[in-house]
C-alpha positions in Angstrom: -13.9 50.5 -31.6 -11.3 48.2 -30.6 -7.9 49.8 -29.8 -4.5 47.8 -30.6 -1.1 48.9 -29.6 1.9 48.0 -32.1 5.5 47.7 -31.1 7.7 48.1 -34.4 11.4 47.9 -34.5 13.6 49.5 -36.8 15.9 47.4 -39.1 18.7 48.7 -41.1 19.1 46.1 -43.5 15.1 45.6 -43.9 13.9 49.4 -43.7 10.1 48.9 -44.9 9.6 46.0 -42.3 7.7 47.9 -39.7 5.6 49.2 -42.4 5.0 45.9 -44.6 3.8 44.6 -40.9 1.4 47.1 -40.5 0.3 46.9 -44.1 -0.3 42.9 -43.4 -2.3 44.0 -40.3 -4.6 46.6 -41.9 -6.2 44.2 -44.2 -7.6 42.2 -41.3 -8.3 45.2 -38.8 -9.9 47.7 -41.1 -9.7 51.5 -39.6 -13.5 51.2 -39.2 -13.5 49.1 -36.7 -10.1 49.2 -34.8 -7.9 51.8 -34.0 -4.0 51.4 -34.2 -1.3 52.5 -32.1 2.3 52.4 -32.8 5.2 52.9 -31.1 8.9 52.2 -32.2 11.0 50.1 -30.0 14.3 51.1 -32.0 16.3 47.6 -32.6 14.2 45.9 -29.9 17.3 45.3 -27.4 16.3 47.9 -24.6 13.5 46.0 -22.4 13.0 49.0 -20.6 12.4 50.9 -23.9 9.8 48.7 -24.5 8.1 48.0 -21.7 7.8 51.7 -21.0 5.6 51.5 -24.0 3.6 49.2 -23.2 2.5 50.6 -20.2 2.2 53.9 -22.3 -0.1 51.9 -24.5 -2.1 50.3 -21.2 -2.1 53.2 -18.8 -2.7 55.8 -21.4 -3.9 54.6 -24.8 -6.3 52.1 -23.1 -5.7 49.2 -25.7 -7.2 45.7 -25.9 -4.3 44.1 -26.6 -0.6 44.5 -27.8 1.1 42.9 -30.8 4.5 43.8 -32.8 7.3 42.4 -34.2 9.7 41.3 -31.4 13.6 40.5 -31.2 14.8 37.9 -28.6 17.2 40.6 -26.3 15.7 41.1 -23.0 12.6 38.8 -24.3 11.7 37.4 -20.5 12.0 40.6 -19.2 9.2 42.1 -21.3 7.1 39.1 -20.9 7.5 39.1 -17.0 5.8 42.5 -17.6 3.6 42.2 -19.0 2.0 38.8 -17.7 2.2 40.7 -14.1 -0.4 43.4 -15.4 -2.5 40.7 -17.0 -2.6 42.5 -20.6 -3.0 40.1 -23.7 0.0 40.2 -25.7 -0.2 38.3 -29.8 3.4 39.0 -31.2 5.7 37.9 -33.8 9.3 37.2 -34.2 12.1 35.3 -36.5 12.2 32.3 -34.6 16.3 32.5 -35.0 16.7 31.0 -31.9 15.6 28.3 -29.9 12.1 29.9 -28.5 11.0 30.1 -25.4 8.5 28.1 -23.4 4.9 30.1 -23.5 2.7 27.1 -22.6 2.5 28.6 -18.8 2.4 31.7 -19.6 -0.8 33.6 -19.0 -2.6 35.7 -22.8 1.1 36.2 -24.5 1.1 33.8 -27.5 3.8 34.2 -30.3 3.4 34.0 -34.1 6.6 33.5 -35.5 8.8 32.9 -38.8 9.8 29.8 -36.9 13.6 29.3 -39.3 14.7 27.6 -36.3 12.3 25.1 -36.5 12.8 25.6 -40.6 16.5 24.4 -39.7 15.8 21.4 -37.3 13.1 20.4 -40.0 15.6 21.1 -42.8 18.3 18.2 -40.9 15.4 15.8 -40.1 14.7 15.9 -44.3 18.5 15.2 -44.8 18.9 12.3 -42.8 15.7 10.8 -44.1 17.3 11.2 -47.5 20.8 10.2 -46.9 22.4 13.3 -46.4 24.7 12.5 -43.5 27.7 14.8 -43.7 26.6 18.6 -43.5 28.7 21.5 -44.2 27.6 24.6 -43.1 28.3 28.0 -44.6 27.5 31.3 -42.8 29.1 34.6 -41.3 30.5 36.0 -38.2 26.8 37.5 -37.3 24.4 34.7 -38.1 26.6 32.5 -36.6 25.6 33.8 -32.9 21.8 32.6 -33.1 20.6 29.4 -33.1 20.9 27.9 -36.0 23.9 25.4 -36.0 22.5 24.5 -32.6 19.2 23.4 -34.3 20.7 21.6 -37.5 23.2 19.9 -35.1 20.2 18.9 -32.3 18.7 17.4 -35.7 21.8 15.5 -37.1 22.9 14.0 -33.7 18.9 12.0 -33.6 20.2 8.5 -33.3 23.8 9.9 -33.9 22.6 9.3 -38.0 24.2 12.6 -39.2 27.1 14.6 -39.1 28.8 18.1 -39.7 31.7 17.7 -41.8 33.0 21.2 -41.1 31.7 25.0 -40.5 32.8 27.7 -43.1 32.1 31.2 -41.3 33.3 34.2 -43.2 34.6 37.2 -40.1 33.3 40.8 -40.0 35.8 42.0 -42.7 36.2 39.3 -45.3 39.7 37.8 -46.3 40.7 38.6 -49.7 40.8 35.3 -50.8 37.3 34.3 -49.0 35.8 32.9 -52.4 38.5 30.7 -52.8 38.9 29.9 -49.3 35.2 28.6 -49.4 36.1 26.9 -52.5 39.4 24.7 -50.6 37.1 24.1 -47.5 34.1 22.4 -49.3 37.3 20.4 -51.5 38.6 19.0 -48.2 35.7 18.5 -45.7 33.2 17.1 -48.6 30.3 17.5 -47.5 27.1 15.9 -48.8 25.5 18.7 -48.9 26.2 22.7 -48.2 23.8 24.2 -45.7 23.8 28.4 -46.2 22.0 31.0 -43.6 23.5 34.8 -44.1 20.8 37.8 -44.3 21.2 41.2 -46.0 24.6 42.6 -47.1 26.4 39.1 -45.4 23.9 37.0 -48.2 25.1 39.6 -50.8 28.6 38.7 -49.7 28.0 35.2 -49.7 26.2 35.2 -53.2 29.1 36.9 -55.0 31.9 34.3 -53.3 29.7 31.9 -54.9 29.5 33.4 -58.4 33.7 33.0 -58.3 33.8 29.8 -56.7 30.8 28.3 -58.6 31.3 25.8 -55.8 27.3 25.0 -55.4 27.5 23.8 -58.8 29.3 20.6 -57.6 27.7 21.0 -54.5 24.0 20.7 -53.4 23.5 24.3 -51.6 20.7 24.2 -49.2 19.6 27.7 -47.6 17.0 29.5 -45.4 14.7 32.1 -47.0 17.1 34.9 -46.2 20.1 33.6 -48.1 18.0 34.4 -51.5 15.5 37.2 -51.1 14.6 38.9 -53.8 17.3 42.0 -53.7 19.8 38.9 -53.7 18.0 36.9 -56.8 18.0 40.4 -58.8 21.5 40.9 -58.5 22.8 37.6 -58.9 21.0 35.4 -62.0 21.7 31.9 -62.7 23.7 31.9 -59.3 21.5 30.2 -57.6 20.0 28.0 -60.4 18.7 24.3 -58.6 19.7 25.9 -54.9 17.1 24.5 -52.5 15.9 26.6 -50.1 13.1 25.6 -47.1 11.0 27.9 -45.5 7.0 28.3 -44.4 6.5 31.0 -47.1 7.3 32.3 -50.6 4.8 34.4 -52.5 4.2 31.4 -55.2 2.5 29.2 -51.8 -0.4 27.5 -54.1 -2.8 28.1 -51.5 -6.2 29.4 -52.0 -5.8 31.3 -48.2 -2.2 32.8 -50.0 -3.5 33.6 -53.1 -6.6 35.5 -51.7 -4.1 37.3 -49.3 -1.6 38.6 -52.3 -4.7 39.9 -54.6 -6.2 41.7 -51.5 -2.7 43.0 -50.8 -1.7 43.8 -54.2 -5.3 46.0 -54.6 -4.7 47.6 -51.5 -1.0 48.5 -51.5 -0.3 48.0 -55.4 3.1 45.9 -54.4 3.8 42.5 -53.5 3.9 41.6 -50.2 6.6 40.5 -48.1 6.7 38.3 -45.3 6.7 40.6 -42.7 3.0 41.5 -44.2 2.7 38.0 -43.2 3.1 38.3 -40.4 0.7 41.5 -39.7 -2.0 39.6 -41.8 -1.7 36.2 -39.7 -1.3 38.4 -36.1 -4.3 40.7 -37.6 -5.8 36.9 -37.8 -5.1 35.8 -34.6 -6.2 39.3 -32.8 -9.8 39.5 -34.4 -10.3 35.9 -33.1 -9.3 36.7 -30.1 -11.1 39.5 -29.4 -14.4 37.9 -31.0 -14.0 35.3 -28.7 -13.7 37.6 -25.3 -10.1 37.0 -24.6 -9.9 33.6 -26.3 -9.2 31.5 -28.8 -11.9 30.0 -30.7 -12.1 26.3 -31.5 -13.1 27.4 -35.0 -9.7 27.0 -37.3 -8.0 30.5 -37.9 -6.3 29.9 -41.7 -3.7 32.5 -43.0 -1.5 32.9 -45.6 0.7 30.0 -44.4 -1.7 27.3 -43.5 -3.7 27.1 -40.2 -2.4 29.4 -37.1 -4.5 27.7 -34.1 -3.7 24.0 -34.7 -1.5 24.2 -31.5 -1.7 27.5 -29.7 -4.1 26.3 -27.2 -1.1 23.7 -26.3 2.2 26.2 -26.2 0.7 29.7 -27.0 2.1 29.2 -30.3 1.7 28.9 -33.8 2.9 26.1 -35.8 3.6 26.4 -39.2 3.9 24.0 -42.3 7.4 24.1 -43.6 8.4 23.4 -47.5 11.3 22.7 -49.0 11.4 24.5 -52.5 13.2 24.8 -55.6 14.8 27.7 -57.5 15.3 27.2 -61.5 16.2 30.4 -63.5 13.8 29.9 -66.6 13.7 32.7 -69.3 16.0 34.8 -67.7 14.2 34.8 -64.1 13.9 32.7 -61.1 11.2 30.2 -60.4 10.6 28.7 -56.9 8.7 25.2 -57.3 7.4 23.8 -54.1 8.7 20.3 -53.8 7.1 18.8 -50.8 6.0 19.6 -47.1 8.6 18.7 -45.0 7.9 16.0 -41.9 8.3 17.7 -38.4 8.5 15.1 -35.8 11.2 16.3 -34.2 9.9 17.6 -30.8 11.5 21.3 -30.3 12.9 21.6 -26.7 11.5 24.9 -25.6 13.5 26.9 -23.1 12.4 28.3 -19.6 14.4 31.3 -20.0 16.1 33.0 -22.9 20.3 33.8 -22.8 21.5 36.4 -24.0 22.8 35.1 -27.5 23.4 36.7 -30.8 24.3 39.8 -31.9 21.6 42.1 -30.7 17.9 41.0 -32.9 18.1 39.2 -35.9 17.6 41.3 -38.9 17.5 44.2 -37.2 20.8 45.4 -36.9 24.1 45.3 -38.8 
């Protein structure tokens, strides 16, 4: 029996999320043949927290390999580590920064939401379709990753695109922020509106927009977290013809996705969320793996997304199809329609070592 070790953070905003992981992972590492175990790394900013665990897990648990959802605090830290006592290490993580160079690293390869790449794709589709001016509209918290850095790396490519202006709402909203909102899009103009807010700042944003009806006039363009489906139930019609892009959305017309929800929906009876995803692609990733004696097979690993090994063996990482989708409220519920793959030709400039931005992890604490 093959024994995997699991780091899971805690989230406040996203409380199942450790447990929709390991659901995801279960249904491609059945208890009869592997044995999984799981230690919490808290909000995944404490390196030391986490390396200690991994050398519980090596040193005392004897595991195969390590996986986990992983934040970006402290990232090359934990890496360092675990490189220097030659331990395979699969993991996943939001991609809300600019990721970091794997391609020397030795058995650590990353499976990953990727919305920074989402984002750089995103400004690549708007200057192909005439979208030149770009508003952005976020909060105090998102603000501090990566993602204006990747829309504006995309809309400076020839110097084709622009942003007309940044509308970031602070910790403690103004009284006035809807209407604010409202006067910034009337004097910067932008072509189009670009949103990223998560959890209670996306439930913030969604009601400033129910006042301000401002996306109405303006095309609103988002990334997955802007419109989850706590947001969508509490706010119909708002987000009527919003267009959202991201690698994943439960109606993915994919025979891979479809087999995936009906084996997750018999085991679980729910949905599953992308955080299952992720388990189910890393659960992917680890069985091949470990087939292959500490390798990746040249045979193509497909999950719920699209196939996972298409580029690992280059950059120990997995690139994702990203789609650019539709919401229409129809009979009193939303509707996401897949409107087309999105082109990614823009190269992503890896980093040698991770800084110390944001606030904390991404999605994990606020």
């Amino acid at each position: 029996m093959k024994k995997i070790g699991v780091l899971l953070p805690q989230s406040k905003e996203y409380p199942t999320m450790g447990k929709e992981f390991m659901n995801g992972l279960k249904l491609t590492l059945p208890n009869a043949d592997y044995s999984l175990v799981v230690e919490g790394i808290g909000f995944g900013n404490d390196p030391e927290h986490i390396i200690n665990a991994i050398q519980k897990f090596v040193n005392q648990e004897d595991v195969h390999l390590t996986t986990g959802l992983m934040g970006h605090k402290g990232l090359d830290d934990i890496l360092d580590f675990i490189e220097g006592i030659e331990e395979p290490f699969i993991y996943s993580d939001f991609g809300a920064t600019c990721p970091l160079d794997l391609s020397k690293r030795e058995n650590i390869y990353c499976n990953s939401l990727n919305l920074y790449d989402a984002t750089r794709t995103l400004g690549k589709y708007f200057l192909d379709n005439g979208i030149f001016n770009i508003g952005t509209s976020t909060c105090y918290y998102e603000s501090g990753y990566g993602f204006i850095e990747a829309m504006e790396n995309a809309l400076e490519k020839d110097k084709a695109g622009k942003f007309s202006g940044h509308f970031i709402t602070p910790l403690h909203p103004r009284d006035n922020e809807s209407e604010l909102m409202s006067q910034f899009v009337s004097e910067t103009k932008p072509d189009a509106l670009f949103a990223f807010h998560n959890g209670i700042y996306a439930e913030e944003h969604a009601t400033f927009l129910s006042e301000n009806k401002i996306n109405s006039q303006t095309p609103l363009y988002t990334l997955p977290f802007s419109v989850d489906d706590k947001i969508l139930a509490k706010f119909p019609e708002i987000f009527n013809n919003t267009k959202c892009i991201s690698s994943w959305f439960i109606d993915l017309e994919t025979k891979e996705n479809k087999k995936f929800i009906q084996e997750y929906q018999q085991k679980y009876n729910k949905t599953p969320s992308v955080f299952s995803v992720l388990g189910y692609e890393n659960g992917l990733l680890i069985y091949n793996y470990l087939k292959n004696k500490n390798a990746f097979s040249s045979e193509s690993i497909i999950g719920p997304r699209g196939e996972l090994n298409n580029a690992i063996h280059k950059n120990n990482r997995t690139v994702v199809k990203q789609y650019l989708w539709n919401l229409n409220w129809v009979n009193n519920t939303y509707k996401f329609d897949c409107l087309e793959e999105l082109k990614q030709t823009i190269a992503i400039d890896y980093l040698s070592k991770k800084e110390g931005n944001g606030w904390h992890n991404s999605y994990l604490c606020h």
